[in-house]
C-alpha positions as CSV (number, residue, x, y, z in Angstrom):
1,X,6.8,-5.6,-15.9
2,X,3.1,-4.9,-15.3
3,X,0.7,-7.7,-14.9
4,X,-2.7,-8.3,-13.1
5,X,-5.1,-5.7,-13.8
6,X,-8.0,-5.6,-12.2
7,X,-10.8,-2.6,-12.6
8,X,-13.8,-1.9,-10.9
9,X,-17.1,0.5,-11.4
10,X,-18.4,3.1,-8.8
11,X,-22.1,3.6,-8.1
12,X,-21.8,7.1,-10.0
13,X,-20.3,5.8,-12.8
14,X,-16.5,6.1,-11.7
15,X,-13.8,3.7,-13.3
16,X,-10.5,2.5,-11.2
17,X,-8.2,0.2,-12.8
18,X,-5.4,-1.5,-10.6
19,X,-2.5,-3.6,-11.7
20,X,0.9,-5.0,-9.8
21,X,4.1,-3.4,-10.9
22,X,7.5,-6.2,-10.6
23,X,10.7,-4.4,-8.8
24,X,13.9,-6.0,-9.0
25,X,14.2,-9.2,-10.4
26,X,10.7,-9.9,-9.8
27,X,11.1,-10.0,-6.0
28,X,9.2,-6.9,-5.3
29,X,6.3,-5.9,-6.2
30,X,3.8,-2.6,-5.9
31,X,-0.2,-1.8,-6.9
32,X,-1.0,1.4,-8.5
33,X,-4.3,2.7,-9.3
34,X,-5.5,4.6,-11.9
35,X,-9.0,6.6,-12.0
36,X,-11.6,8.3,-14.9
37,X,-14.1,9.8,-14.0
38,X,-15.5,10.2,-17.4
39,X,-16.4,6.4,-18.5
40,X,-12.8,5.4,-19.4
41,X,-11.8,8.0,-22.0
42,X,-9.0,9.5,-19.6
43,X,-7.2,8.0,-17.1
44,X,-5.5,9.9,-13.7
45,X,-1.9,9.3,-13.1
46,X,-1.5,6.2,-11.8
47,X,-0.6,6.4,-7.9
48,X,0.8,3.8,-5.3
49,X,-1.8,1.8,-3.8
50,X,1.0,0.2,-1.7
51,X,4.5,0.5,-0.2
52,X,7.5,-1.4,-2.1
53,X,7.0,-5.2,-0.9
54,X,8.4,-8.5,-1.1
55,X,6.1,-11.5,-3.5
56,X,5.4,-14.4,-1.7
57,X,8.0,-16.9,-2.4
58,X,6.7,-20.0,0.5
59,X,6.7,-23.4,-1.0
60,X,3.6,-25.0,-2.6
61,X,2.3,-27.6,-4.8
62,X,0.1,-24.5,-6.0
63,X,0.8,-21.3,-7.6
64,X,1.1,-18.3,-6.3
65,X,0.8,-14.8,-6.2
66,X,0.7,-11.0,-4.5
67,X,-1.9,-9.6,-6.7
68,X,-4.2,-7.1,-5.8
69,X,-8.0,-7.3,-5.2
70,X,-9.5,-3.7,-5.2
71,X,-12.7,-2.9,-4.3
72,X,-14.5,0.6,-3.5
73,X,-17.5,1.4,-1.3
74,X,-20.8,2.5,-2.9
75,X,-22.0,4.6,-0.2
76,X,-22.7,8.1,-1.2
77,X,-19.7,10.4,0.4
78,X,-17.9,7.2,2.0
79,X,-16.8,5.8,-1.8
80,X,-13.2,4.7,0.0
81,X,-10.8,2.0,-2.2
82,X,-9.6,-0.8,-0.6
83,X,-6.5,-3.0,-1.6
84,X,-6.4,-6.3,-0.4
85,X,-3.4,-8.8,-0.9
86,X,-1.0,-11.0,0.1
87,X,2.9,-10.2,0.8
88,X,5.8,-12.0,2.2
89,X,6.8,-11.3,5.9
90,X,9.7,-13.1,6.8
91,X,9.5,-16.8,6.9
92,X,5.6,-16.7,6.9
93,X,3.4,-14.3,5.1
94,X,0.4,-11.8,5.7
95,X,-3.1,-10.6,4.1
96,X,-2.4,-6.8,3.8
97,X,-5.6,-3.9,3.3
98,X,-5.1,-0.7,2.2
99,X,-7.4,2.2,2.0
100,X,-7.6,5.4,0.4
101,X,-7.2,8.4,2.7
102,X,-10.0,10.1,0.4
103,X,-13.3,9.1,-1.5
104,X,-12.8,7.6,-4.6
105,X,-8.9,6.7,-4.8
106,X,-7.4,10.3,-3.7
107,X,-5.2,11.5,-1.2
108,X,-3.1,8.3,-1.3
109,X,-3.6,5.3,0.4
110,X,-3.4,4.2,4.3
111,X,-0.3,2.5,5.8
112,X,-0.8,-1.4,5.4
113,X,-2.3,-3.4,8.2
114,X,-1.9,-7.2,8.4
115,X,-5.6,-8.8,9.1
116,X,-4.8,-12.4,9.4
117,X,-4.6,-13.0,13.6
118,X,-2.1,-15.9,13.4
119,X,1.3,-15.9,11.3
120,X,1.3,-19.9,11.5
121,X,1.3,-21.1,8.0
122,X,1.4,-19.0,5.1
123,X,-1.8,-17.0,3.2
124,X,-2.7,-16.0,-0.3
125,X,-5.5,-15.4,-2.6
126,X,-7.4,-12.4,-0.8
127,X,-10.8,-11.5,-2.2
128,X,-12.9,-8.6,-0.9
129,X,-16.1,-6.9,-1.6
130,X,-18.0,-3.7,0.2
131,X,-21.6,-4.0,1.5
132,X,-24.0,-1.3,1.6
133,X,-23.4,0.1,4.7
134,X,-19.4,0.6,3.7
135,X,-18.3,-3.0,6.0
136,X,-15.2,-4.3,4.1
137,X,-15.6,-8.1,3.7
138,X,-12.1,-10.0,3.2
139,X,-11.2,-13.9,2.4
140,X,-9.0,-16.0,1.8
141,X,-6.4,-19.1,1.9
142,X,-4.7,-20.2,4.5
143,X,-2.4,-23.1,5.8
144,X,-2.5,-22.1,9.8
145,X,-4.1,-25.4,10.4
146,X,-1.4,-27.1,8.7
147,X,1.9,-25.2,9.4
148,X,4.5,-27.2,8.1
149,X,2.2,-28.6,5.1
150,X,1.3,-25.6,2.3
151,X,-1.3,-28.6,0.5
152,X,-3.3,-28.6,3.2
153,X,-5.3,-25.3,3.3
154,X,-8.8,-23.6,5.3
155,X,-10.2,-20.7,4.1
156,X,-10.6,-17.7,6.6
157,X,-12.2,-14.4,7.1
158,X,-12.8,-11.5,9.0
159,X,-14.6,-7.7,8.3
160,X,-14.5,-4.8,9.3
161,X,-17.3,-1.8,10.2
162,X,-15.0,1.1,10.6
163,X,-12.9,1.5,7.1
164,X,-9.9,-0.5,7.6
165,X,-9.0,0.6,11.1
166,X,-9.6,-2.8,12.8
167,X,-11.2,-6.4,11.6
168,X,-12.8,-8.9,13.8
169,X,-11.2,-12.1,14.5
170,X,-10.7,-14.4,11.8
171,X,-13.4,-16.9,11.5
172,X,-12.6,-19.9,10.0
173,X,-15.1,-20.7,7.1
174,X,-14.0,-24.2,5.5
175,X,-16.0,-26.9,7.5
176,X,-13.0,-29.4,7.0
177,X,-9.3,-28.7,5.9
178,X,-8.7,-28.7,2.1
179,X,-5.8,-31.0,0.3
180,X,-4.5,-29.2,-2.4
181,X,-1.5,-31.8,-3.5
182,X,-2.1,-30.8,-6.9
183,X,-0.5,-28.5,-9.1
184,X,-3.3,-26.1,-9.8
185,X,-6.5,-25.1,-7.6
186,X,-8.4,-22.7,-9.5
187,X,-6.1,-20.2,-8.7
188,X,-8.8,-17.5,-8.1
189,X,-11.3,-17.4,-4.8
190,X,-14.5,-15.4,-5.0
191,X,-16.3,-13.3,-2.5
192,X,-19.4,-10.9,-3.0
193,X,-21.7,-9.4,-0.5
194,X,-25.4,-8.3,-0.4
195,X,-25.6,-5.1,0.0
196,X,-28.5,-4.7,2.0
197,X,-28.0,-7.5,4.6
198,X,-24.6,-8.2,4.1
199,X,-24.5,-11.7,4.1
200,X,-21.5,-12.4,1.9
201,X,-21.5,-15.6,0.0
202,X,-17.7,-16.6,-0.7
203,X,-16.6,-19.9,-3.3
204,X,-12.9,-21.5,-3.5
205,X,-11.8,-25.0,-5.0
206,X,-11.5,-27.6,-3.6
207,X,-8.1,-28.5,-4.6
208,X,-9.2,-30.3,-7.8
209,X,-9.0,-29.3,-11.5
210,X,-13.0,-29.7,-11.6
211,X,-14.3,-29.9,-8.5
212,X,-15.2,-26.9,-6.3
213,X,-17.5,-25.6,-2.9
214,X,-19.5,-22.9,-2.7
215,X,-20.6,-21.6,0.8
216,X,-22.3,-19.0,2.1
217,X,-21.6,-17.1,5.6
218,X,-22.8,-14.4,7.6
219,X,-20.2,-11.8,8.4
220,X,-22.0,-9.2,9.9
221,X,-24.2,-9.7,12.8
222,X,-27.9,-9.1,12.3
């Protein structure tokens, strides 16, 4: 089973197009990506974004899911793609990045690394967008605040200037902890960036059907 495709446009006109492949039973999952390079009439053969890993199964009022949230740098000779997503990891569960080892999707892609700084809680719903200067911008959900209660969540996030090889500490971006006691929060959480200053401007729900928040952060120092 193949589900959640999601496809993205280079600066030069280059088309990638991810999706999450199910393993087993549905227990394990794996992104590929696919690439043209000639305005979607062909496609590469799709490679493996990510190792073999387990969906994240934690109990909440909410749904859930490992999808993946690609996004590629537009700076000329630096066009890396990055995989952001969430995985299970034991009792608790982690915000993974991956990054191609070449420009635009080739040479396969980086091992994992886990950029949440505390494995209290659980985490889900990654988003992620690239500035101009190539900083990788990542956010998402997550319960740290509330361990033992999945409806209560924060949204956190972190960056980093040096493609994937090490984030900043998570900063917590939710003025007040969200209750999500409901069974559907709008499922998606958004994140895009300016590319000039990179000031990224990030929106999530708010736990109700209607209701949402819409913020806006500075990530990178000025």
């Amino acid at each position: 089973i193949v589900d959640w495709p999601m496809v993205t446009v280079g600066d030069d006109g280059t088309v990638y197009v991810a999706y999450q492949f199910y393993i087993q039973n549905m227990n394990e999952r794996q992104h590929f990506l696919a690439v043209s390079t000639d305005g979607g009439q062909t496609f590469s053969t799709p490679v493996a974004m990510t190792p073999i890993f387990t969906n994240i199964t934690w109990n909440a009022p909410y749904r859930k899911n490992s999808a993946p949230n690609v996004v590629v740098s537009s700076v000329p000779g630096k066009e890396y793609v990055y995989d952001v997503w969430a995985e299970q990891t034991g009792r608790t569960s982690a915000i993974a990045v991956a990054r191609s080892r070449q420009t635009k999707g080739n040479g396969g892609f980086t091992t994992p690394v886990a950029i949440n700084d505390s494995s209290a809680g659980q985490r889900e719903y990654a988003a992620a967008a690239v500035d101009g200067n190539g900083t990788l911008h990542t956010l998402w959900l997550d319960t740290r605040n509330s361990p033992t209660d999945t409806s209560q969540y924060d949204v956190y996030a972190t960056y980093s200037k040096n493609l994937a090889a090490n984030f900043t500490p998570n900063a917590r971006v939710t003025p007040n902890t969200i209750n999500g006691n409901t069974n559907f929060i709008g499922d998606f959480f958004g994140l895009t960036v300016e590319p000039a200053t990179g000031i990224a401007h990030a929106s999530w729900s708010n736990g109700g059907l209607i209701n949402g928040q819409l913020i806006t952060t500075t990530l990178t120092p000025q």
